[in-house]
CHARMM internal coordinates of N, CA and C (Angstrom, degrees):
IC EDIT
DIST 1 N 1 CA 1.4573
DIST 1 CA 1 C 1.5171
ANGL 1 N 1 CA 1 C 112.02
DIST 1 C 2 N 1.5301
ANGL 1 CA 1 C 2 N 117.21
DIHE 1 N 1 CA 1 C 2 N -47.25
DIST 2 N 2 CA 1.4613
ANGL 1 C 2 N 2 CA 118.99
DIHE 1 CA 1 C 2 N 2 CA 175.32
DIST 2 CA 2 C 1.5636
ANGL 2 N 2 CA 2 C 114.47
DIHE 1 C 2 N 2 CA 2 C -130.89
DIST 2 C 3 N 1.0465
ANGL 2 CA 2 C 3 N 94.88
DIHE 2 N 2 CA 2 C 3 N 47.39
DIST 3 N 3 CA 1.6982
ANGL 2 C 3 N 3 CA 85.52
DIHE 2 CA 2 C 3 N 3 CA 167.01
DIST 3 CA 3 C 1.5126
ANGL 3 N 3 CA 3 C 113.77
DIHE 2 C 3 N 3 CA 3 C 71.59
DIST 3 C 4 N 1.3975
ANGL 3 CA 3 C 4 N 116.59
DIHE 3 N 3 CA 3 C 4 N -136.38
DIST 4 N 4 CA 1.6670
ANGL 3 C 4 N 4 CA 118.94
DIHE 3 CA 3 C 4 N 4 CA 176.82
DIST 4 CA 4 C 1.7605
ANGL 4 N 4 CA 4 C 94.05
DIHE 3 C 4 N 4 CA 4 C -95.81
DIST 4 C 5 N 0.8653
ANGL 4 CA 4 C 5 N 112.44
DIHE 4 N 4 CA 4 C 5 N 16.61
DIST 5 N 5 CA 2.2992
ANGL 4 C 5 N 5 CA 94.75
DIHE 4 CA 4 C 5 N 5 CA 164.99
DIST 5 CA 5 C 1.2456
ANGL 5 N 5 CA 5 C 82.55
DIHE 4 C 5 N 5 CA 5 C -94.68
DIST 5 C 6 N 1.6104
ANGL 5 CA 5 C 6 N 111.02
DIHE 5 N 5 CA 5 C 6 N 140.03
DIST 6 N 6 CA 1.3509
ANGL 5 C 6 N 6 CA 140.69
DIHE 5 CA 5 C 6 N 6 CA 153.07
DIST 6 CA 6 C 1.4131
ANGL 6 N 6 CA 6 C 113.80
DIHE 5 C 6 N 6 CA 6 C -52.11
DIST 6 C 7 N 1.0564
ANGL 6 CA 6 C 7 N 148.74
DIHE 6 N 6 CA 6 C 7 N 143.22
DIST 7 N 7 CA 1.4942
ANGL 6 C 7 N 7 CA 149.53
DIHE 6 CA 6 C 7 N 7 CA 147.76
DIST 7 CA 7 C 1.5320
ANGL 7 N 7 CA 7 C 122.11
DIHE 6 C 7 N 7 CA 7 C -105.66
DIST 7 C 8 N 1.0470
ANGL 7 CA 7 C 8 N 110.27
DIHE 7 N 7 CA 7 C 8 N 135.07
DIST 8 N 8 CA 1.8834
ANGL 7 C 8 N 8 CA 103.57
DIHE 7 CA 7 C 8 N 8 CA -178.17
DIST 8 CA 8 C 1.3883
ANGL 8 N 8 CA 8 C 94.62
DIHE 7 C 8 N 8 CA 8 C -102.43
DIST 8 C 9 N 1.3772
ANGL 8 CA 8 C 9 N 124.03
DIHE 8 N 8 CA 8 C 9 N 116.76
DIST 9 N 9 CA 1.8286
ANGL 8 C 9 N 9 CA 124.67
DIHE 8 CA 8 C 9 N 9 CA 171.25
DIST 9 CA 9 C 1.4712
ANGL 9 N 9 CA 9 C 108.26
DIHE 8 C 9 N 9 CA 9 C -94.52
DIST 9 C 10 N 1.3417
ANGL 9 CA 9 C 10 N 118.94
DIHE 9 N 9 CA 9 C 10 N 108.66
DIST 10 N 10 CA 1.2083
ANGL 9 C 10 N 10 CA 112.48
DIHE 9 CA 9 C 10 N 10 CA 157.32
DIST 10 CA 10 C 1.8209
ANGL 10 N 10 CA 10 C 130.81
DIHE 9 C 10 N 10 CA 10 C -131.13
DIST 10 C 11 N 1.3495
ANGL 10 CA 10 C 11 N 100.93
DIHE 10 N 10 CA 10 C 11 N 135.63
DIST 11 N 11 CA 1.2334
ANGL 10 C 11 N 11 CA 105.05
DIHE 10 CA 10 C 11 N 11 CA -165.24
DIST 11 CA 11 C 1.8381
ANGL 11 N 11 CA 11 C 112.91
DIHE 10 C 11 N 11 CA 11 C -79.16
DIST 11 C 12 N 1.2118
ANGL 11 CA 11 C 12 N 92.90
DIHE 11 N 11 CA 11 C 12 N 136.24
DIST 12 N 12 CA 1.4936
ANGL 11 C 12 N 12 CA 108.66
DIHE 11 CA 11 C 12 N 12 CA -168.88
DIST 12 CA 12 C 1.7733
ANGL 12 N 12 CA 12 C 114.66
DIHE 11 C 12 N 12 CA 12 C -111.38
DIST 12 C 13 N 1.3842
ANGL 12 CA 12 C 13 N 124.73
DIHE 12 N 12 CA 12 C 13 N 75.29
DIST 13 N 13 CA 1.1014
ANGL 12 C 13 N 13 CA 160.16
DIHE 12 CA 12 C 13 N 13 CA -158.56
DIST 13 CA 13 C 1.4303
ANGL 13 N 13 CA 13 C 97.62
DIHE 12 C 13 N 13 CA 13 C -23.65
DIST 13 C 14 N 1.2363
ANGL 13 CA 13 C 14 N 133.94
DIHE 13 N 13 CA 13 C 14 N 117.28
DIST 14 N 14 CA 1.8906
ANGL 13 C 14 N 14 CA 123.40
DIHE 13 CA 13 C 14 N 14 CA 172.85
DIST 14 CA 14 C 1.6089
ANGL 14 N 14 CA 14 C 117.28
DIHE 13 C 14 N 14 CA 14 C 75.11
DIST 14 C 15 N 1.3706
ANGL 14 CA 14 C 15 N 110.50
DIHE 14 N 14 CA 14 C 15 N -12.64
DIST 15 N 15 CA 1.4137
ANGL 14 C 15 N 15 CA 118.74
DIHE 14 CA 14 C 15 N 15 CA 168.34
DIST 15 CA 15 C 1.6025
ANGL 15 N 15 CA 15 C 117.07
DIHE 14 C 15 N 15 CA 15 C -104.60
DIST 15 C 16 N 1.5204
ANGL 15 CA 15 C 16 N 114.34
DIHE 15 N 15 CA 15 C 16 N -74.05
DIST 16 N 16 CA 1.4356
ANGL 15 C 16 N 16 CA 103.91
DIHE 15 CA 15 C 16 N 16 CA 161.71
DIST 16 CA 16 C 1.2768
ANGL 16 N 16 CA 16 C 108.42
DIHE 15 C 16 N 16 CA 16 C 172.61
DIST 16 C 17 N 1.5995
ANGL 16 CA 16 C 17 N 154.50
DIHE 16 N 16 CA 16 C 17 N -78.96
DIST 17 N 17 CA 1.3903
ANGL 16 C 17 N 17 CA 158.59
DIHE 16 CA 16 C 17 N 17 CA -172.69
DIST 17 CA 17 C 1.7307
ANGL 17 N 17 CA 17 C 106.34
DIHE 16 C 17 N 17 CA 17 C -146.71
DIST 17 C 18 N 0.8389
ANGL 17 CA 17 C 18 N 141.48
DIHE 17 N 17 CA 17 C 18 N 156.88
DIST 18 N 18 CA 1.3346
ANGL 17 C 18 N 18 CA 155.94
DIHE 17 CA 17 C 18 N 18 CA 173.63
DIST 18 CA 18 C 1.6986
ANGL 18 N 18 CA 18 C 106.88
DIHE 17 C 18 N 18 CA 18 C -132.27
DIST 18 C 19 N 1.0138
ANGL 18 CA 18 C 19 N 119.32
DIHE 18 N 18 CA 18 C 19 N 92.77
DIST 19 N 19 CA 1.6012
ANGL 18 C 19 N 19 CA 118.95
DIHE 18 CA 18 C 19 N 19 CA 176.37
DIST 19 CA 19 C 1.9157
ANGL 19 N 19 CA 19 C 106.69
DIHE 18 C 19 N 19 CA 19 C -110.14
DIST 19 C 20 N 1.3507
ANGL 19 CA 19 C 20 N 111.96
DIHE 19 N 19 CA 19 C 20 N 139.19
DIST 20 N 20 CA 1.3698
ANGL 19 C 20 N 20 CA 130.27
DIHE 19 CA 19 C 20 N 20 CA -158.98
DIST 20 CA 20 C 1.1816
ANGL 20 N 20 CA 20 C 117.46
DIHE 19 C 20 N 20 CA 20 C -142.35
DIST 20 C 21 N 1.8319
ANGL 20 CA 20 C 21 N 114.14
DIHE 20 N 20 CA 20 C 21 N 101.98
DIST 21 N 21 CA 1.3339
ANGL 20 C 21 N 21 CA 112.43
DIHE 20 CA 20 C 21 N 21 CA 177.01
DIST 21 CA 21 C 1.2496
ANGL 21 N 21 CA 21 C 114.52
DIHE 20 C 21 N 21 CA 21 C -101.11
DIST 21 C 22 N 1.6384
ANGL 21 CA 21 C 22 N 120.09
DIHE 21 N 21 CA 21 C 22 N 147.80
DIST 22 N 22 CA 1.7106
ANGL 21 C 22 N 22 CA 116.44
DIHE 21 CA 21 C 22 N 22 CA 169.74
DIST 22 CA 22 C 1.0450
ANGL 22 N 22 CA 22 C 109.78
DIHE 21 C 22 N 22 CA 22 C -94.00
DIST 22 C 23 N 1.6681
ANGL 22 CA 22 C 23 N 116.46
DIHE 22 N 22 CA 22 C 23 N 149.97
DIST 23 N 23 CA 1.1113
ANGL 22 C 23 N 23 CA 130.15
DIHE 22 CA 22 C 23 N 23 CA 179.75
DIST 23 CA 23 C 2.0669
ANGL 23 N 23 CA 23 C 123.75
DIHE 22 C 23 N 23 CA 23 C -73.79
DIST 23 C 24 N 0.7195
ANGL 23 CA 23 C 24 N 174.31
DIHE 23 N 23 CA 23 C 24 N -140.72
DIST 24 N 24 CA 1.0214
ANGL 23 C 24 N 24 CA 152.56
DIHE 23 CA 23 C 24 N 24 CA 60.77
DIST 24 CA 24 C 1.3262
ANGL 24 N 24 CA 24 C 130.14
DIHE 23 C 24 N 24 CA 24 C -23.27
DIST 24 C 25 N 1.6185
ANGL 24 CA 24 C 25 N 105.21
DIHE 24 N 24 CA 24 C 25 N -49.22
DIST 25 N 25 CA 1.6738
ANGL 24 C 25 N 25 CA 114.99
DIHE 24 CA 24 C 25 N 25 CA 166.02
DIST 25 CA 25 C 1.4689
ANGL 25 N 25 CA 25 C 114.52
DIHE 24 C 25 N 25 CA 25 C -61.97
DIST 25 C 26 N 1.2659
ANGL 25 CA 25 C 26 N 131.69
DIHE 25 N 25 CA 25 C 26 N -12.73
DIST 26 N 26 CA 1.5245
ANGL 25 C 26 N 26 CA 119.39
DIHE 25 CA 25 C 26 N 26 CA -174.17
DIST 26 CA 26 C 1.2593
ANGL 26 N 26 CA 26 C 119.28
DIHE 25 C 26 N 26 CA 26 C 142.17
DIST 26 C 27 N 1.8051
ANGL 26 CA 26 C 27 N 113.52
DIHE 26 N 26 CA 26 C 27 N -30.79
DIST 27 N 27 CA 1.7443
ANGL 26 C 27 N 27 CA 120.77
DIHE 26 CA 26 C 27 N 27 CA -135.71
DIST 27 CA 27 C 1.4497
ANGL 27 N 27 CA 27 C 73.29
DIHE 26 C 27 N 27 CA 27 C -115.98
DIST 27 C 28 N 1.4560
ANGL 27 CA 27 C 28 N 103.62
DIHE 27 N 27 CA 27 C 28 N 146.57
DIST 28 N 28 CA 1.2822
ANGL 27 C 28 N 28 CA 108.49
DIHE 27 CA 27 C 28 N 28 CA 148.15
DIST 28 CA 28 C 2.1059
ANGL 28 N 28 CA 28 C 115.49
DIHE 27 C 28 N 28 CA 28 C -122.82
DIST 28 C 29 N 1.5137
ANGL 28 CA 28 C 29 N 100.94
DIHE 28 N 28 CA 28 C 29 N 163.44
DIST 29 N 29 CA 0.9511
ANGL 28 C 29 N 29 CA 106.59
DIHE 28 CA 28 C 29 N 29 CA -162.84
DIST 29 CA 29 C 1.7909
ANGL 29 N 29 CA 29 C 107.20
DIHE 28 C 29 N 29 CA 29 C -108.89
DIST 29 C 30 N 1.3309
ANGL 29 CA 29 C 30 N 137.75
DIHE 29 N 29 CA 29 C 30 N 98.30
DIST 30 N 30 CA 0.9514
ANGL 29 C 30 N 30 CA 140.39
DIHE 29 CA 29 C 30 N 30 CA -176.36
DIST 30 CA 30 C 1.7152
ANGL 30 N 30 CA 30 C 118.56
DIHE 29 C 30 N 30 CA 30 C -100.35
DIST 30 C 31 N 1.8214
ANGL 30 CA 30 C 31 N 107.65
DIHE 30 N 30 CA 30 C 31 N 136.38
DIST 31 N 31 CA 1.2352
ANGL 30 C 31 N 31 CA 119.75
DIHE 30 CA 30 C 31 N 31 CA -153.79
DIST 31 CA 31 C 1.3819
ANGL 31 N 31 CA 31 C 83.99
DIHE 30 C 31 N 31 CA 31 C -138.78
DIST 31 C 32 N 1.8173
ANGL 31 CA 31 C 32 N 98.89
DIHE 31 N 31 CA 31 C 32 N 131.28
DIST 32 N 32 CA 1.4704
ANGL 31 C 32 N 32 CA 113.30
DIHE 31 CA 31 C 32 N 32 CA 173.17
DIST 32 CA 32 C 1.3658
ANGL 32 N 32 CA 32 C 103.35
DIHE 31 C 32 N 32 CA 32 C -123.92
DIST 32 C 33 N 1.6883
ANGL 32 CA 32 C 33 N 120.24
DIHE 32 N 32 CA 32 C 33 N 104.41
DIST 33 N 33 CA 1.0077
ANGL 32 C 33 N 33 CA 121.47
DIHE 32 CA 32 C 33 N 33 CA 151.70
DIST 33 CA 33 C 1.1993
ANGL 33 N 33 CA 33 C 120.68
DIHE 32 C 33 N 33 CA 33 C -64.73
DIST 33 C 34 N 1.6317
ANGL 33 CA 33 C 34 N 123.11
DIHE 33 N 33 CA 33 C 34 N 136.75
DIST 34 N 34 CA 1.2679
ANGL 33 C 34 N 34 CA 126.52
DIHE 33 CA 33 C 34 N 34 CA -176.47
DIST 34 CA 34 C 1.6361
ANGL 34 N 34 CA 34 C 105.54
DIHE 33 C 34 N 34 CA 34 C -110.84
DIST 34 C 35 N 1.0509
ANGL 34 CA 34 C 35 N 108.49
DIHE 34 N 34 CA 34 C 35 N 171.04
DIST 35 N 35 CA 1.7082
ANGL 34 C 35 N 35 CA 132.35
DIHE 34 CA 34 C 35 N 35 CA -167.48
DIST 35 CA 35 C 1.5706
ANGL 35 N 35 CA 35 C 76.94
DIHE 34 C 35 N 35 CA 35 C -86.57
DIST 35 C 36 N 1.2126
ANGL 35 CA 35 C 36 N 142.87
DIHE 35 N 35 CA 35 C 36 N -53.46
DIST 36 N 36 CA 1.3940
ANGL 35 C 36 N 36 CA 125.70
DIHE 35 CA 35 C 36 N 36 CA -146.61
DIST 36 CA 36 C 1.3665
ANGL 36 N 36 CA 36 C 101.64
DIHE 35 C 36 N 36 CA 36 C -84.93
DIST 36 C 37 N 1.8009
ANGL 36 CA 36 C 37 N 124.50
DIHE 36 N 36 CA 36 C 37 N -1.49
DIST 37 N 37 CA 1.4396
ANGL 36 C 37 N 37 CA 114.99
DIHE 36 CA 36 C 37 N 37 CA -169.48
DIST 37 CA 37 C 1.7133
ANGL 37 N 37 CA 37 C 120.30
DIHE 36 C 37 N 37 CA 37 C 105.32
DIST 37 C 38 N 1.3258
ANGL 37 CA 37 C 38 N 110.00
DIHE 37 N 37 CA 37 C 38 N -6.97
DIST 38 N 38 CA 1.2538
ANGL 37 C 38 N 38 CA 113.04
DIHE 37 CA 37 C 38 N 38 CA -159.87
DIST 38 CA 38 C 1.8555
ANGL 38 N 38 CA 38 C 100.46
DIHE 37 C 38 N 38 CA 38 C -113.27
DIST 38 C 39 N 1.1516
ANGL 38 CA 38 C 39 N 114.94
DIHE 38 N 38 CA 38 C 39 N 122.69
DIST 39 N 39 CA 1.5425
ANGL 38 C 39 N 39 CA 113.31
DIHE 38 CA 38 C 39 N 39 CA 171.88
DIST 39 CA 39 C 1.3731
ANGL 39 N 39 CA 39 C 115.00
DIHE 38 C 39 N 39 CA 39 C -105.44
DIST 39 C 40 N 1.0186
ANGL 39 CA 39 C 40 N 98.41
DIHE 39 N 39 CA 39 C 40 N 145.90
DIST 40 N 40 CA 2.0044
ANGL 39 C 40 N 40 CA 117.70
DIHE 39 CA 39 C 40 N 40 CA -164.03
DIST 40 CA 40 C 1.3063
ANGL 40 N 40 CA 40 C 107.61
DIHE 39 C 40 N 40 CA 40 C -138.86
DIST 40 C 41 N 2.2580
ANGL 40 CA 40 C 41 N 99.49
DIHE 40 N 40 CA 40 C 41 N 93.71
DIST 41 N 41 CA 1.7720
ANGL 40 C 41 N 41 CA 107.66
DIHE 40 CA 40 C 41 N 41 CA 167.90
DIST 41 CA 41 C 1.3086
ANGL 41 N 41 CA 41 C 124.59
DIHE 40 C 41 N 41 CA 41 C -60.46
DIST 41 C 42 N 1.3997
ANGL 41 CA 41 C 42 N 142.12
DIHE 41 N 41 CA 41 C 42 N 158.28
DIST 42 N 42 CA 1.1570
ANGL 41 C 42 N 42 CA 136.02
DIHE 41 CA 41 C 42 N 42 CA 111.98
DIST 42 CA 42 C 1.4364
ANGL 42 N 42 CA 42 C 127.69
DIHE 41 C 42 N 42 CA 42 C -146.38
DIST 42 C 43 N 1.0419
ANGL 42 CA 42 C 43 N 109.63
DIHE 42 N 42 CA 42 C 43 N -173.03
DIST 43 N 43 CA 1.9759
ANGL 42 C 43 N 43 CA 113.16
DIHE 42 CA 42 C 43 N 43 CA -156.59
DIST 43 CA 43 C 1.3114
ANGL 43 N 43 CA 43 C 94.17
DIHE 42 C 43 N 43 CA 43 C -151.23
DIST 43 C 44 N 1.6319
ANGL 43 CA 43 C 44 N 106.06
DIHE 43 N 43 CA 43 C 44 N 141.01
DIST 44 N 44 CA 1.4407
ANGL 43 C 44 N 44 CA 118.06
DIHE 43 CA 43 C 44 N 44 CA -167.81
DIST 44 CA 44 C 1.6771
ANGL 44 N 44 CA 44 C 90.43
DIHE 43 C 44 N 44 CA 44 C -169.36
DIST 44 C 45 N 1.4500
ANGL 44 CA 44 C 45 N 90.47
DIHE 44 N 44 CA 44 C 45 N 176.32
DIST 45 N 45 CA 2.0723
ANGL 44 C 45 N 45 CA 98.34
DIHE 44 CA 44 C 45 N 45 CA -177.79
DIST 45 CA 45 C 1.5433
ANGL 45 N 45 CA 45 C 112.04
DIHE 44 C 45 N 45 CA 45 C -76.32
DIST 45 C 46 N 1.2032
ANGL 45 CA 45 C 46 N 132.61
DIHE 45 N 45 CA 45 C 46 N 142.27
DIST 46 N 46 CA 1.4416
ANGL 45 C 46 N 46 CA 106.66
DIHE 45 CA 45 C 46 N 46 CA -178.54
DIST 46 CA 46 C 1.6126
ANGL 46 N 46 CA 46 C 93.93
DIHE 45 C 46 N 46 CA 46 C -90.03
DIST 46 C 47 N 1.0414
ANGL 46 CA 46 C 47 N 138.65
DIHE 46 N 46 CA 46 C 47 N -8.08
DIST 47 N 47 CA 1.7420
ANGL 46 C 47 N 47 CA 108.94
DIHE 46 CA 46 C 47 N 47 CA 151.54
DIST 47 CA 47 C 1.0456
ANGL 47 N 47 CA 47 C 116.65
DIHE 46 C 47 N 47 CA 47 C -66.63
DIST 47 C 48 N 1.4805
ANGL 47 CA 47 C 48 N 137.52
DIHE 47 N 47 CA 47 C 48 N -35.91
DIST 48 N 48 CA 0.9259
ANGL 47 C 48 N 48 CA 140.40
DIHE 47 CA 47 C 48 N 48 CA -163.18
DIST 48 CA 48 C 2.0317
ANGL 48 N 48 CA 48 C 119.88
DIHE 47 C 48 N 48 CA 48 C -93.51
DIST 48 C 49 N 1.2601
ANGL 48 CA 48 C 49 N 114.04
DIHE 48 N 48 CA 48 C 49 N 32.91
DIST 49 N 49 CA 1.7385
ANGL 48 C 49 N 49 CA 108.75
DIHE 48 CA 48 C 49 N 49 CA -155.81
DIST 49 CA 49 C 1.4955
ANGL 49 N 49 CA 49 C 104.40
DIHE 48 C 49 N 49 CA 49 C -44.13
DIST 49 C 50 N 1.6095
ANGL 49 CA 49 C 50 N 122.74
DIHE 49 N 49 CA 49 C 50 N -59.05
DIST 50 N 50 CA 1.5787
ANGL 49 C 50 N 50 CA 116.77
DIHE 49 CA 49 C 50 N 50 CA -168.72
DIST 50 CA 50 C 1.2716
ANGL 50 N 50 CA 50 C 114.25
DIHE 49 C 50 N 50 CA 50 C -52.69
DIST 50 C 51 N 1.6936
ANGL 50 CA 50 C 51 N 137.60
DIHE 50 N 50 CA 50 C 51 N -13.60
DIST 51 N 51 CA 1.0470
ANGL 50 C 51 N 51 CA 110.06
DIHE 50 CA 50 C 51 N 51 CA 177.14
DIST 51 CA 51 C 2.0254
ANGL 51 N 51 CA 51 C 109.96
DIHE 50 C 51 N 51 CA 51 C -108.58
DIST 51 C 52 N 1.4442
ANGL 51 CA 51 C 52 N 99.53
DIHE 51 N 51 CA 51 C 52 N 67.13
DIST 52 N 52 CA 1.4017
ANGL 51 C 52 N 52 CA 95.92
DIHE 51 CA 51 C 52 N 52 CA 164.32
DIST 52 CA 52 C 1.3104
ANGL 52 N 52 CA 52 C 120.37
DIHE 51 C 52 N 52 CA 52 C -72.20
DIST 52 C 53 N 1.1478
ANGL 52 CA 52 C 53 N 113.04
DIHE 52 N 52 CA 52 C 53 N 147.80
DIST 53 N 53 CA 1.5963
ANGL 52 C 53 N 53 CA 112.40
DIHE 52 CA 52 C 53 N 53 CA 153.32
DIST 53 CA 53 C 1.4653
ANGL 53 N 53 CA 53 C 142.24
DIHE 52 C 53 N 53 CA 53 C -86.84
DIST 53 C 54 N 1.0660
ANGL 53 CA 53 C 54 N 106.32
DIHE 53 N 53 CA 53 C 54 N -177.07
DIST 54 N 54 CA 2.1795
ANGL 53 C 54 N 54 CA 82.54
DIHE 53 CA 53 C 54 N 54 CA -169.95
DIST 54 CA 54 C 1.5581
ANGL 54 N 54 CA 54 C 102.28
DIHE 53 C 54 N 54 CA 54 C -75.45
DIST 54 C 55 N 1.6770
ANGL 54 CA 54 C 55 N 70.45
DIHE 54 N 54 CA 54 C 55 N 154.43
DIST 55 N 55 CA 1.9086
ANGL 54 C 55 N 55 CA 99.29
DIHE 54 CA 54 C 55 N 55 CA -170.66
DIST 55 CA 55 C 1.5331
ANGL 55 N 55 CA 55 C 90.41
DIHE 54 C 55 N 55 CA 55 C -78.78
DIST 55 C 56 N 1.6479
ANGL 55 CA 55 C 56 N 106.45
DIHE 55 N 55 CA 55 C 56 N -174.52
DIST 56 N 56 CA 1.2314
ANGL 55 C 56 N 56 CA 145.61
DIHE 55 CA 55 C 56 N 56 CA -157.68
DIST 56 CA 56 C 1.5464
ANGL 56 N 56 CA 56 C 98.24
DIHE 55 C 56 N 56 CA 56 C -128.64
DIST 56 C 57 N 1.4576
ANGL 56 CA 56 C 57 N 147.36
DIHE 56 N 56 CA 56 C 57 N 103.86
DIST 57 N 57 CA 1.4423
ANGL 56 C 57 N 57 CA 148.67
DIHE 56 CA 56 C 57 N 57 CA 156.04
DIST 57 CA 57 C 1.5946
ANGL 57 N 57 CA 57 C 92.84
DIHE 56 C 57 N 57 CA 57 C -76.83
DIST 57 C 58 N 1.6301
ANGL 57 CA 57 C 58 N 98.88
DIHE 57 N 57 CA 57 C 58 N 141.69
DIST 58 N 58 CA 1.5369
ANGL 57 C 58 N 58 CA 112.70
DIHE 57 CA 57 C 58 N 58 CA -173.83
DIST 58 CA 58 C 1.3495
ANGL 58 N 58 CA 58 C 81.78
DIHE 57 C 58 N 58 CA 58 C -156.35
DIST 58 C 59 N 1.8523
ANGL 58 CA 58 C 59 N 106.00
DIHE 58 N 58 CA 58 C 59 N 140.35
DIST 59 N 59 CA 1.4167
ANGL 58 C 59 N 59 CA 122.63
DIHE 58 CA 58 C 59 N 59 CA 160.17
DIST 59 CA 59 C 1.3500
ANGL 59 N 59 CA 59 C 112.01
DIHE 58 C 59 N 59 CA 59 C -66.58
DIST 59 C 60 N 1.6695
ANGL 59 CA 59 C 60 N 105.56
DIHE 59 N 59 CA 59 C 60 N 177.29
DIST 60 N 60 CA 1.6684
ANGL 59 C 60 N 60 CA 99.62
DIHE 59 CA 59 C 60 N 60 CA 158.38
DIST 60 CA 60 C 1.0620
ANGL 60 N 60 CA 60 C 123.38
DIHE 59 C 60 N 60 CA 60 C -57.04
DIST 60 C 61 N 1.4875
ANGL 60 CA 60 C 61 N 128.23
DIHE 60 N 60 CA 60 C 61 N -67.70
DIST 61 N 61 CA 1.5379
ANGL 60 C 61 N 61 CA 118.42
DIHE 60 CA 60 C 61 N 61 CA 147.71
DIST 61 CA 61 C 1.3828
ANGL 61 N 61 CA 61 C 149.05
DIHE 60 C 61 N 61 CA 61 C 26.85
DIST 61 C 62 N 1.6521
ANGL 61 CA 61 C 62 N 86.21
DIHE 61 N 61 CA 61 C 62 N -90.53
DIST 62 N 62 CA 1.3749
ANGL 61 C 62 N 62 CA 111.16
DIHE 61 CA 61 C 62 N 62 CA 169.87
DIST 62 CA 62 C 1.8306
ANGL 62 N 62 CA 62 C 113.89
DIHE 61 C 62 N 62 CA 62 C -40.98
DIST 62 C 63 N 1.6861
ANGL 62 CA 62 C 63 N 92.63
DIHE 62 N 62 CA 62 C 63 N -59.82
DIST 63 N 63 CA 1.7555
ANGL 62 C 63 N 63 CA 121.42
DIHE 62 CA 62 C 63 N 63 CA -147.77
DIST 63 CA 63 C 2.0450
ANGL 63 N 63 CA 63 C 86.06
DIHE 62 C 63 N 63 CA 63 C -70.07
DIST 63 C 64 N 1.1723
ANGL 63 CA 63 C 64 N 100.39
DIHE 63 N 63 CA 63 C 64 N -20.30
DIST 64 N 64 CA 1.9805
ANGL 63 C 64 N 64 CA 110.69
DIHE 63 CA 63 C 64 N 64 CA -168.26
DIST 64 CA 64 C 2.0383
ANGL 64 N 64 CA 64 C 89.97
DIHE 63 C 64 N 64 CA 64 C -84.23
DIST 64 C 65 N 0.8960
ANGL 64 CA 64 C 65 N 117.90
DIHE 64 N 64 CA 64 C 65 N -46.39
DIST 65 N 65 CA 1.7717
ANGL 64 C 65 N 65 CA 119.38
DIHE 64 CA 64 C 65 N 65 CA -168.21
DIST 65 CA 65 C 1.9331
ANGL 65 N 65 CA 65 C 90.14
DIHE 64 C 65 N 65 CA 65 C -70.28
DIST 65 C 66 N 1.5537
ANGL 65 CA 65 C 66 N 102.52
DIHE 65 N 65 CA 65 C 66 N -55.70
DIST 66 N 66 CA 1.4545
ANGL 65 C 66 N 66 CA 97.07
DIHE 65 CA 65 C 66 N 66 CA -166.05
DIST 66 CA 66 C 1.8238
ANGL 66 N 66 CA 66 C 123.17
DIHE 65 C 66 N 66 CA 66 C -35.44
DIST 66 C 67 N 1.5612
ANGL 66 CA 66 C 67 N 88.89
DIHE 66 N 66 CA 66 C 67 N -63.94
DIST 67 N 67 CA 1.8240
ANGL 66 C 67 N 67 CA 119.52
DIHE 66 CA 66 C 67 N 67 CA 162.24
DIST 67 CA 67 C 1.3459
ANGL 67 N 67 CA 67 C 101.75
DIHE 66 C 67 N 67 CA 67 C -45.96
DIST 67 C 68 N 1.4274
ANGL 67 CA 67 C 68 N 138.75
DIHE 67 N 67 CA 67 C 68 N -41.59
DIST 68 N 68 CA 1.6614
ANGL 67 C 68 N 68 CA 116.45
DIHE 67 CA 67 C 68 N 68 CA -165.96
DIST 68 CA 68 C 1.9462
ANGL 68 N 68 CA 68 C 90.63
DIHE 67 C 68 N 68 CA 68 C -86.47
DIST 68 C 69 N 1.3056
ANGL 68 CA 68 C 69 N 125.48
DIHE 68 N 68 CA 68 C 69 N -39.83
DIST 69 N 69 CA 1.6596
ANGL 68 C 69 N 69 CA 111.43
DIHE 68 CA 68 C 69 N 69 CA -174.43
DIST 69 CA 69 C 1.3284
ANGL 69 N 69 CA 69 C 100.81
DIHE 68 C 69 N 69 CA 69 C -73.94
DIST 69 C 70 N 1.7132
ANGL 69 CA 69 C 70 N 139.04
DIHE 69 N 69 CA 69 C 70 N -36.10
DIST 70 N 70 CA 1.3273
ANGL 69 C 70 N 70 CA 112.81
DIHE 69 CA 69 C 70 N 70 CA 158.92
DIST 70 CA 70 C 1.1693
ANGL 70 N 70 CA 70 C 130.13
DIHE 69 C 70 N 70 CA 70 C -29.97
DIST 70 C 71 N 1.5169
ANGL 70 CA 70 C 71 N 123.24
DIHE 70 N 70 CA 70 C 71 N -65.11
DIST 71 N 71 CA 1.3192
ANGL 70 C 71 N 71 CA 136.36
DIHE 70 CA 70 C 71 N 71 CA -141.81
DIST 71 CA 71 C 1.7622
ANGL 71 N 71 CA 71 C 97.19
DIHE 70 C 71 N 71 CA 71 C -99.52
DIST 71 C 72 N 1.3500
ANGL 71 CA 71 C 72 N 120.68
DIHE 71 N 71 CA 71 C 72 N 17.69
DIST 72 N 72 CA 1.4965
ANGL 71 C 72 N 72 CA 109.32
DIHE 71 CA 71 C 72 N 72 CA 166.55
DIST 72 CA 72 C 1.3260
ANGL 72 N 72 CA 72 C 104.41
DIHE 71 C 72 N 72 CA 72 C -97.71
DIST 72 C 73 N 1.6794
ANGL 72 CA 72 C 73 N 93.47
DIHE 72 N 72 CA 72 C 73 N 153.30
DIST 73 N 73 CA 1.6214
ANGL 72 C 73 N 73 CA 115.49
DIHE 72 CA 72 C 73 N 73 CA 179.09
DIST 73 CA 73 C 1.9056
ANGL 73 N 73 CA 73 C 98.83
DIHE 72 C 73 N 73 CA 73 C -69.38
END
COOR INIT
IC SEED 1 N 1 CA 1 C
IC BUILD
């Protein structure tokens, strides 16, 4: 899926996938694809997971524009 970043996939029963990248700096960045279409960011310490802060809801759309301004040179 990404090259040499690790991903943690975990499936989240009646909702949809939970995929989880680490940062180098610490943070990781967690993405909940949902069954209904809807992906939901957030970023928190990876020592720290319970204290995330609020996520980001993104359409398909949205979550498709985000990924293309990431992924430019």
């Amino acid at each position: 899926m990404a090259g040499q970043v690790p991903i943690t996939e975990t499936p989240l029963p009646g909702i949809g996938t939970q995929y989880t990248l680490s940062t180098t700096a610490g943070r990781a960045i967690s993405v909940v694809a949902g069954r209904d279409g809807v992906r939901r960011i957030a970023f928190y310490n990876v020592d720290d997971p319970d204290a995330c802060g609020p996520g980001v809801r993104l359409t398909r759309a949205e979550a498709l524009a985000l990924a293309e301004l990431l992924a430019e040179d």
